[in-house]
KEMAR-723404 format. One line per field, with one value per residue (C-alpha): residue in three letters; x negated, y negated, z negated; residue number from 1; chain. Coordinates in steps of 0.2 Angstrom, whole numbers, plus 5000, padded with zeros to 4 digits. Each point is the difference from the previous one (the first is absolute). Layout:
BEGIN
vonu: c(ALA:...)
X: c(X:...)
Y: c(Y:...)
Z: c(Z:...)
seke: c(NUM:...)
fipa: c(A:...)
This chain:
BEGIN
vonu: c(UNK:UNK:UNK:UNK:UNK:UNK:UNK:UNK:UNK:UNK:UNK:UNK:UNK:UNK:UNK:UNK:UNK:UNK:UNK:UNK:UNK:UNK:UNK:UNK:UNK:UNK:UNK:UNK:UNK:UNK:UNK:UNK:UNK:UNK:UNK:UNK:UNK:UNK:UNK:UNK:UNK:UNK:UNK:UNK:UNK:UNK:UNK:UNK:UNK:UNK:UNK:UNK:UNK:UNK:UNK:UNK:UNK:UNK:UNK:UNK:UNK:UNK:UNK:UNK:UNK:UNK:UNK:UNK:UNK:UNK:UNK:UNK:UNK:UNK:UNK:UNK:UNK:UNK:UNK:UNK:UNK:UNK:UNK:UNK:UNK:UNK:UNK:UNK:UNK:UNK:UNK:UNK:UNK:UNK:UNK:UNK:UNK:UNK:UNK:UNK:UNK:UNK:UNK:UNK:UNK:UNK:UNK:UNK:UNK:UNK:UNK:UNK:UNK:UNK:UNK:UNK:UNK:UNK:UNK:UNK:UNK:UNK:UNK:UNK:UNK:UNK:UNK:UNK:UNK:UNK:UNK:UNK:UNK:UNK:UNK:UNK:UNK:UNK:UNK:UNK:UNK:UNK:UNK:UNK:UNK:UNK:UNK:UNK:UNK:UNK:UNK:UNK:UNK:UNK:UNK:UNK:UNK:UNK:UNK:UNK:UNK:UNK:UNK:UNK:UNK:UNK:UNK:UNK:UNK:UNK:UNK:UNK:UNK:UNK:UNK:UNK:UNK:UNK:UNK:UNK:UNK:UNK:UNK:UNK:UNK:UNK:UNK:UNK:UNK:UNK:UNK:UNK:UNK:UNK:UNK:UNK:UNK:UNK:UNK:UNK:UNK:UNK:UNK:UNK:UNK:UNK:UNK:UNK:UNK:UNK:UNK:UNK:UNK:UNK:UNK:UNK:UNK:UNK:UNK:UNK:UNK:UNK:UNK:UNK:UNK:UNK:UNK:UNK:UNK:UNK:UNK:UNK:UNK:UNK:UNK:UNK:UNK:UNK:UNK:UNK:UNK:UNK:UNK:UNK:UNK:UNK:UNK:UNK:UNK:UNK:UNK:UNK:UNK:UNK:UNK:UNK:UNK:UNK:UNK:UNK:UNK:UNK:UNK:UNK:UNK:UNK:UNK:UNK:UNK:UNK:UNK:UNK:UNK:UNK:UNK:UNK:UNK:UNK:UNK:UNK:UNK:UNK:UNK:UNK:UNK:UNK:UNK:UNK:UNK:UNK:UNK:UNK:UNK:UNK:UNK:UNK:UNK:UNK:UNK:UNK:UNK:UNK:UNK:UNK:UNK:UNK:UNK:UNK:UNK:UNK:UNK:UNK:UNK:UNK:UNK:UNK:UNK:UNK:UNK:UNK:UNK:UNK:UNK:UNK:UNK:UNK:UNK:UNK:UNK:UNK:UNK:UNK:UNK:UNK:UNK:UNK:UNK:UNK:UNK:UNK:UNK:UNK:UNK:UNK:UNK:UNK:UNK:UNK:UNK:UNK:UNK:UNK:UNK:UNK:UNK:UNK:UNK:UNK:UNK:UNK:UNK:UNK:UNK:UNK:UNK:UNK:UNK:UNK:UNK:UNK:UNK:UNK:UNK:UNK:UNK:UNK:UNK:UNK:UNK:UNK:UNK:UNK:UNK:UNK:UNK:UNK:UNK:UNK:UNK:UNK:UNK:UNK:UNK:UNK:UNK:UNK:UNK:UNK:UNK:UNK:UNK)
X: c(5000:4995:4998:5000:4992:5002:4988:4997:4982:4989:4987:5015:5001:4984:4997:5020:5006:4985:5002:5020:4995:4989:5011:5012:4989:4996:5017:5000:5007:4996:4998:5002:4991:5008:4992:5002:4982:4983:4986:4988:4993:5018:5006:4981:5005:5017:4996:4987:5015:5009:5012:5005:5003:5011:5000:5018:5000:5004:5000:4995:5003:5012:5018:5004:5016:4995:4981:5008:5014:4983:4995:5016:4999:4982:5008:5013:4989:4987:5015:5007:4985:4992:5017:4995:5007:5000:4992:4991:4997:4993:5000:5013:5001:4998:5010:5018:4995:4993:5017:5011:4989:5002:5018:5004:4989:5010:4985:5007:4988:4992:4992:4993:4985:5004:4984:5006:5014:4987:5000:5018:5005:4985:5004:4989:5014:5016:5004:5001:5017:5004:4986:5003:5016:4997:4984:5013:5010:4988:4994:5018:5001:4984:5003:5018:4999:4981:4998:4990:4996:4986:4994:4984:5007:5016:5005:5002:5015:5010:4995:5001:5021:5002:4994:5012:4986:5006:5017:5002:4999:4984:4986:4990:4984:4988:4981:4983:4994:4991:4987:4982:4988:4988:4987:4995:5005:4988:5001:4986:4991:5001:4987:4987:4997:5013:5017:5005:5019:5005:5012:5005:5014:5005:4998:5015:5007:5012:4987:4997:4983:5000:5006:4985:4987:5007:5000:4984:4994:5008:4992:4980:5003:4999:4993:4984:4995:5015:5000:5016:5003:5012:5002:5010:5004:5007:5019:5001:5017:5008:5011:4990:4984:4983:4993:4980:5001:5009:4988:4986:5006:5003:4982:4996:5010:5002:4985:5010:4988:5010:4995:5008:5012:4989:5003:4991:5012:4995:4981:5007:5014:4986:4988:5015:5007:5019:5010:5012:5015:5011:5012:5015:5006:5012:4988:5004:4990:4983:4983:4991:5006:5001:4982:4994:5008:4992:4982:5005:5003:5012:5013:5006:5014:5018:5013:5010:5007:4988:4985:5007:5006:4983:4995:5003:4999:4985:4996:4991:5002:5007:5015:5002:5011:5001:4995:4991:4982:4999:5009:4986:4987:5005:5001:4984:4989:5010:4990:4988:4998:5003:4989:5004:5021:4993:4991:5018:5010:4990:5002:5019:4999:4992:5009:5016:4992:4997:5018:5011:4993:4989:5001:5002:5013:5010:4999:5006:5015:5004:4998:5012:5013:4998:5001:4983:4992:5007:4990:4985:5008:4991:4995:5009:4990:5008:5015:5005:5016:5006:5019:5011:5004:5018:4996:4985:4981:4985:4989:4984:5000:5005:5016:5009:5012)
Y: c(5000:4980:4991:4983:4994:4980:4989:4981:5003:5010:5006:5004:5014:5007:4995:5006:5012:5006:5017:4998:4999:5014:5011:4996:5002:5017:5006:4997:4983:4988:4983:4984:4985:4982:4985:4981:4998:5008:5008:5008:5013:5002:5005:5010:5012:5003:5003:5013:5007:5002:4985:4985:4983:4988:4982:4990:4982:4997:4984:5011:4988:4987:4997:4993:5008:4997:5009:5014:5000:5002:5015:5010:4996:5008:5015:5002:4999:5012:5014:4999:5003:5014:5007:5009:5013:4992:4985:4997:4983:4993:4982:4988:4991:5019:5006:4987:4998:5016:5008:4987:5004:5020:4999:4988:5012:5019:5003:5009:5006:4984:5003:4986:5001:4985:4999:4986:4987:4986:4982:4995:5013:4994:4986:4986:5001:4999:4982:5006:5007:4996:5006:5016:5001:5000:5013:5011:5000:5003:5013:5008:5000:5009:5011:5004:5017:5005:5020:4997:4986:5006:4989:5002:4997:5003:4981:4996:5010:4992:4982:5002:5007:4985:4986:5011:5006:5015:5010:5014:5013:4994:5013:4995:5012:4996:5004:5000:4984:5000:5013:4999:5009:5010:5006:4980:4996:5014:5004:4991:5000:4987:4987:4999:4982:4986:5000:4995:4994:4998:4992:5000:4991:4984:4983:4997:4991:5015:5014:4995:4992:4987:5014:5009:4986:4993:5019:5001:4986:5007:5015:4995:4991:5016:5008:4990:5011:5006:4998:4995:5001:4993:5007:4991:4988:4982:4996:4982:5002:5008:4991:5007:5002:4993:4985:4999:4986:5015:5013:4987:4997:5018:5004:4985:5002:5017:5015:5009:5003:5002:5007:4999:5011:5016:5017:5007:5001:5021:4993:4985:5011:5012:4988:4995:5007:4993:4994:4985:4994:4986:4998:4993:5001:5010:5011:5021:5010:4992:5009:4995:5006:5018:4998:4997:5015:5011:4993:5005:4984:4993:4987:4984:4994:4991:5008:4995:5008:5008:4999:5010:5015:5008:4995:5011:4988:5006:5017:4992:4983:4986:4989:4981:4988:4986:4984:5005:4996:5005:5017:5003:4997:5010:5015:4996:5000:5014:5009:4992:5007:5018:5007:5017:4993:4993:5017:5011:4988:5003:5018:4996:4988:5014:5012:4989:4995:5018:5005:4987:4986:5011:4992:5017:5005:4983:5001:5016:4996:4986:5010:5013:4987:4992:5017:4996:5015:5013:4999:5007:5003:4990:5012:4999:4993:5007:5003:4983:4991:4984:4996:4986:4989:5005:5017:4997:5001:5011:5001:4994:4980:4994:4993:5016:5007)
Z: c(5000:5002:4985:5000:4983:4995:4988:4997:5002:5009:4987:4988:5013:4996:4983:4994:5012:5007:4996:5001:5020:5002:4991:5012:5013:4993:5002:5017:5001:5012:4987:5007:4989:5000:4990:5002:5004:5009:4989:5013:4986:4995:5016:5003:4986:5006:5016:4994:4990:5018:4994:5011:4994:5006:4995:4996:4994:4983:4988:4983:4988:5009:4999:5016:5007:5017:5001:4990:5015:5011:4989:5003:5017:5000:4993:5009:5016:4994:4995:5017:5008:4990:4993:4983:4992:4984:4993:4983:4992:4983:4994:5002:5019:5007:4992:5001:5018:5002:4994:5009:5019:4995:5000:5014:5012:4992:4989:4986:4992:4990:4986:4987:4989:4985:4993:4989:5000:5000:4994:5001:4986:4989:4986:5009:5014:4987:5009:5015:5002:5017:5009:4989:5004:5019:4996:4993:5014:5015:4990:5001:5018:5004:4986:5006:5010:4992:4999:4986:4989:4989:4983:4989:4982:4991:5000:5018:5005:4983:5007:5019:4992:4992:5013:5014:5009:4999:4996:4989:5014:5006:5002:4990:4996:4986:5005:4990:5007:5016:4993:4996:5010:4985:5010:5004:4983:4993:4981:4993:4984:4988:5001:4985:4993:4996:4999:5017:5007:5017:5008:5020:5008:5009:4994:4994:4984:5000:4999:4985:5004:4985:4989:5004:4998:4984:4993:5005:4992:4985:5000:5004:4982:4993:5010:5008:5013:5009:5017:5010:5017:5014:5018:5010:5016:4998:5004:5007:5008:4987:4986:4986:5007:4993:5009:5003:4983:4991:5004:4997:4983:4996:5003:4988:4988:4996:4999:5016:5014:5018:5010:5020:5008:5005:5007:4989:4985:4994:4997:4988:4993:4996:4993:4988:4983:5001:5013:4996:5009:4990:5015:4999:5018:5007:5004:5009:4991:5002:5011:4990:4984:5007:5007:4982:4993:5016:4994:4983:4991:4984:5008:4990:5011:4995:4997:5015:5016:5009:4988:4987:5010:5001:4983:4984:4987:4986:5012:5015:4998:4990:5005:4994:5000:5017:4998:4982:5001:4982:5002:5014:4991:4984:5013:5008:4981:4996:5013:4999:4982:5003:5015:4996:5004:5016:5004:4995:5009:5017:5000:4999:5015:5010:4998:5004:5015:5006:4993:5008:5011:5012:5015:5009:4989:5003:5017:5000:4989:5015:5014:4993:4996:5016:5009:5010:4995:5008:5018:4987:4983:4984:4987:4987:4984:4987:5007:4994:5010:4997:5002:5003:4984:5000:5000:4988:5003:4997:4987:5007:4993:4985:4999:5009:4992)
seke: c(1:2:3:4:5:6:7:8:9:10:11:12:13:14:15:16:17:18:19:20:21:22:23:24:25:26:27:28:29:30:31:32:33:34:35:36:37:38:39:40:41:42:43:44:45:46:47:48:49:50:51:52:53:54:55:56:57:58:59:60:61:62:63:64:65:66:67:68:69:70:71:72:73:74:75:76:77:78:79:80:81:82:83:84:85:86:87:88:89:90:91:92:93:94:95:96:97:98:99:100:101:102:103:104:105:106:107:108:109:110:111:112:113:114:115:116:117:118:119:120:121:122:123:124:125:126:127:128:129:130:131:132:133:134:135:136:137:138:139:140:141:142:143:144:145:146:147:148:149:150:151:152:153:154:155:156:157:158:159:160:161:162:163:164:165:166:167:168:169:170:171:172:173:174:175:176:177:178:179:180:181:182:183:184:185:186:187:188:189:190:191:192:193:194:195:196:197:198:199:200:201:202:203:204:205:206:207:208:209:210:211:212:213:214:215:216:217:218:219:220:221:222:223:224:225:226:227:228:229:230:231:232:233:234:235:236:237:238:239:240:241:242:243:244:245:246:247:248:249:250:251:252:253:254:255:256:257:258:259:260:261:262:263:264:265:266:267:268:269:270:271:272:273:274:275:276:277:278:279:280:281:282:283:284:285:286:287:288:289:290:291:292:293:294:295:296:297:298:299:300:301:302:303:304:305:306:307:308:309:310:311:312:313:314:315:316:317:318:319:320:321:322:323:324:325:326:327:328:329:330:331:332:333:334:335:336:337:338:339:340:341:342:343:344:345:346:347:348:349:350:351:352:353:354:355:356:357:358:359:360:361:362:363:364:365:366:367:368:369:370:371:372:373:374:375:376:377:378:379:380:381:382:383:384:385:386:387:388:389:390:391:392:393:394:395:396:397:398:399:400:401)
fipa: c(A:A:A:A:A:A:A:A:A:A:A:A:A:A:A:A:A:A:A:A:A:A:A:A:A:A:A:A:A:A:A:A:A:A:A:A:A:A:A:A:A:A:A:A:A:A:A:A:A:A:A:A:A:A:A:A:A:A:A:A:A:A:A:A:A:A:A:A:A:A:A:A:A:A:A:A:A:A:A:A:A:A:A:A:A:A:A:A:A:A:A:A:A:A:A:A:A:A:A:A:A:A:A:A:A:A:A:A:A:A:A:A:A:A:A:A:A:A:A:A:A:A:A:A:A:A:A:A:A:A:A:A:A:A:A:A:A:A:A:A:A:A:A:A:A:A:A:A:A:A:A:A:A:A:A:A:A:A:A:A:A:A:A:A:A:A:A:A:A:A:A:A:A:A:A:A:A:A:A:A:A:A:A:A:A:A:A:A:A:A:A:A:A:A:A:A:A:A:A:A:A:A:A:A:A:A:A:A:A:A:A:A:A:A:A:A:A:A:A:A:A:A:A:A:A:A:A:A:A:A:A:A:A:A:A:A:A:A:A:A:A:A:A:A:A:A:A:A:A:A:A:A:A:A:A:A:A:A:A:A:A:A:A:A:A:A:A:A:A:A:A:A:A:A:A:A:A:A:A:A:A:A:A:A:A:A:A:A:A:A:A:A:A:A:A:A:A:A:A:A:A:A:A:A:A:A:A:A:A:A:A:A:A:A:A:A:A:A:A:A:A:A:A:A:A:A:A:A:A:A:A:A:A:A:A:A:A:A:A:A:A:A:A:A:A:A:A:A:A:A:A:A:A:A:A:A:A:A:A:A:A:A:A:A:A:A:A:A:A:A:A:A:A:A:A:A:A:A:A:A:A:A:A:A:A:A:A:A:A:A:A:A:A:A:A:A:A:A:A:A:A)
């Protein structure tokens, strides 16, 4: 069969859903890649993986109803001439358009990957109604008719319900997250010297970057040689995101080295003791949260959507309050007190990592629910099968029934 697969950005392709495609590929799909934007290494390795790429215009981060118009066009266009059996797509604009072109060409089998609901359901967007109102309701229209809508944590579904994305009868599916591949995220002993925290995400006020530099300065204190860590690439054109004075003054004013966004995230994860996350954005279920805990590392994260769902509070991480800079730091010298907790609570990781959020396992459980694997059937891990919210889902995340 042809699957068309749509993103928001090219190396989300790689980086995300890499092994989502070659498992399609594998099955003896013929995949067809579509991204807003050109990455010649990008399009290099799909083209080694025997994958096309095609590109279709799209204004990520903008609201104007006119260009998004364009985008659907696009779509449309590109499902005409290539005709798809089905069609996957993740992140917001693919998706609504994506699901709205779909069912304007007889596609029927759409299925969405909600890898978070974003910034509009956070707390810094609570003023803007309107433009979540109208969020809302494209999301309804390219959901309306979707095979499958698969979620990462056990918040989304109750909150897509109640803003009338979605009806009652909706299939919704509940997944582990996108997955973790844990032979790249190798198991890695813990490093000797200092205690040492790392952080990794966008520079966003909403991250909870501020949180983690004050906790930080909290911590070093007591504690005068930890070291603390931030990976991560500015947000200029976001609503929360750090500006180049914000990033200046965090590096000034607080003991956090950052260091810029980098593909080598399993050498500093390794070079680490505790991964920290104080997000308070409406997150799905976060990579890199399930990449720590495949290295074999303690989580502090919030307990919020998304975040907490592959967290077990006290067993292989610690959850914290959002917006609590206090809380965040009581967890972090908490750790940093007890190395033989940090040591325990990295096993647990492991082992969860291994246990559920495989990527091979994940990918599995989505091409059985999507009923792409019978050209070349996907072993089935465990004989583990997800099912449709109403009828309840598996056991393979936290938050399942």
């Amino acid at each position: 069969m042809k699957i068309a697969v749509f993103s928001s950005l090219a190396f989300s392709l790689i980086n995300f859903r890499g092994k989502l495609l070659q498992d399609l590929r594998q099955a003896g799909h013929e995949v067809i890649a579509v991204a807003p934007d050109h990455d010649a290494a990008v399009e290099a390795q799909l083209s080694e993986w025997g994958i096309g790429f095609t590109k279709v215009p799209m204004a990520r981060a903008g609201t104007n109803l006119l260009s998004d118009l364009g985008t659907l066009a696009a779509y449309i266009r590109l499902l005409r001439r290539h005709r798809p059996g089905a069609v996957i797509a993740y992140t917001q604009k693919p998706i609504i358009y994506g699901g709205i072109a779909a069912r304007l060409c007889g596609i029927d089998r759409f299925y969405a990957l909600m890898s978070g609901l974003g910034y509009l359901f956070s707390d810094a967007a609570r003023s803007r109604r309107i433009l979540k109102a109208a969020f809302c309701r494209l999301y309804r229209e390219g959901l309306r008719g979707a095979k499958r809508i698969f979620v990462f944590n056990s918040d989304d579904r109750p909150d897509m319900l109640a803003a009338e994305m979605i009806s009652n009868s909706s299939p919704v599916v509940q997944v582990p997250g996108s997955g973790v591949d844990i032979e790249r995220f190798a198991q890695a002993p813990l490093p000797e010297g200092p205690i040492h925290f790392l952080m990794i995400g966008r520079l966003m006020r909403d991250k909870g970057v501020w949180e983690y530099a004050e906790a930080a300065r909290q911590v070093r204190a007591l504690h005068p040689e930890a070291r603390f860590s931030l990976i991560g690439r500015p947000e200029p054109s976001n609503p929360t995101g750090l500006d180049d004075s914000d990033i200046v003054r965090l590096t000034r004013d607080y003991p956090v080295e950052r260091i810029p966004e980098t593909n080598e995230i399993p050498r500093y994860l390794t070079n680490a003791h505790v991964f920290v996350l104080p997000s308070y954005y409406r997150e799905g279920l976060p990579r890199t949260i399930l990449e720590a805990l495949a290295v074999g590392r303690p989580v502090i994260t919030t307990d919020r959507a998304g975040c907490r769902d592959a967290v077990y509070d006290g067993e292989n991480g610690l959850l914290v309050q959002a917006r609590d800079a206090d809380a965040l730091a009581d967890a972090m010298l908490r750790l940093a007190g007890d190395r033989r907790l940090i040591h325990d609570m990295a096993a647990k990781s492991r082992e969860l990592a291994e246990n559920v959020y495989d990527v091979h396992k994940v990918n599995a459980l989505l091409l059985r629910e999507m009923d792409l694997d019978r050209i070349c059937p996907v072993p089935d891990h465990d004989g583990v099968r997800a099912k449709p919210e109403s009828t309840q889902t598996s056991s393979m995340a936290k938050g399942y029934d």
